[in-house]
N, C-alpha and C positions, 0 to 999 in steps of 0.2 A: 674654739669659740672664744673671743673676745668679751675679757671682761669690762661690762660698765654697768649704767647707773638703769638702763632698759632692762637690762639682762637681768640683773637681782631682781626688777619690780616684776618681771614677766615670773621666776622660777620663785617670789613669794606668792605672786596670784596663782601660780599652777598649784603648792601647795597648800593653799587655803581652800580653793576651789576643791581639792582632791581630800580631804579633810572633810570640808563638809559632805560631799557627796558621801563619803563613810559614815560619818555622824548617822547621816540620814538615813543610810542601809543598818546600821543596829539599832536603831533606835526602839526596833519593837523587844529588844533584846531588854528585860527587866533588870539582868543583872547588870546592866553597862549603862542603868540611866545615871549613875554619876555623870559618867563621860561627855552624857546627848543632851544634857542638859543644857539649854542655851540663853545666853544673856544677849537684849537686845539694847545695842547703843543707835543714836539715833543724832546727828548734828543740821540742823535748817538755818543758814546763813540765809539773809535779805537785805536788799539792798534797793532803795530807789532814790537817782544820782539827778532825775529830772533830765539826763541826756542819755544815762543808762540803768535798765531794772534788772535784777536778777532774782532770782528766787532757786535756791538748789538744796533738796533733799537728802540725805543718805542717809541709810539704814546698814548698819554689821551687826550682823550674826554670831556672835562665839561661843564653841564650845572649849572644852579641852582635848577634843578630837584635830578639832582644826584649826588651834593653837598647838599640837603633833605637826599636822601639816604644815603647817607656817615654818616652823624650825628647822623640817624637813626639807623645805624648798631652800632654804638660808643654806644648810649646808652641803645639798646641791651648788648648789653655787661656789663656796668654800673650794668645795672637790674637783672646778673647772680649773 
C-alpha cells in the first residue's frame, strides 16, 4: 500500500471511528468511566460573500478511548 496524505487520513478516521465505537460498548462499564468520558468540541464557520454563503457545523467527540484509537491508526500507518 502506498504511502500518502489519503492513506494517514483514512487509517486516522478508522481509528477514531474504532475508538469510539469502544468508548461506547464500555461505557456502562462504571469502572472505565475515566476513559468514556467524553468532551464535546464544536467549530461553526459562516460566511456570507453576497455571491457565496456557507454555513458548516462540526461537532468531535473525545474520549481517551478514542484518542487510543487515533494513535492506533497513526501507527498503523507508521507500520505500512
Amino acid at each position: 500500500m502506498k504511502k500518502n496524505t489519503l492513506t494517514l487520513i483514512l487509517m486516522l478516521l478508522i481509528g477514531l471511528v474504532a475508538g469510539t465505537l469502544v468508548g461506547q460498548l464500555l461505557s456502562p462499564v462504571a469502572a472505565l468511566s475515566f476513559l468514556t468520558k467524553a468532551v464535546e468540541l464544536s467549530w461553526q464557520p459562516k460566511a456570507d460573500l453576497l455571491v457565496i454563503r456557507y454555513d458548516l457545523d462540526l461537532y468531535i467527540r473525545l474520549n481517551l478511548i478514542s484518542i487510543a484509537g487515533l494513535a492506533a491508526g497513526f501507527w498503523v500507518y507508521r507500520k505500512i
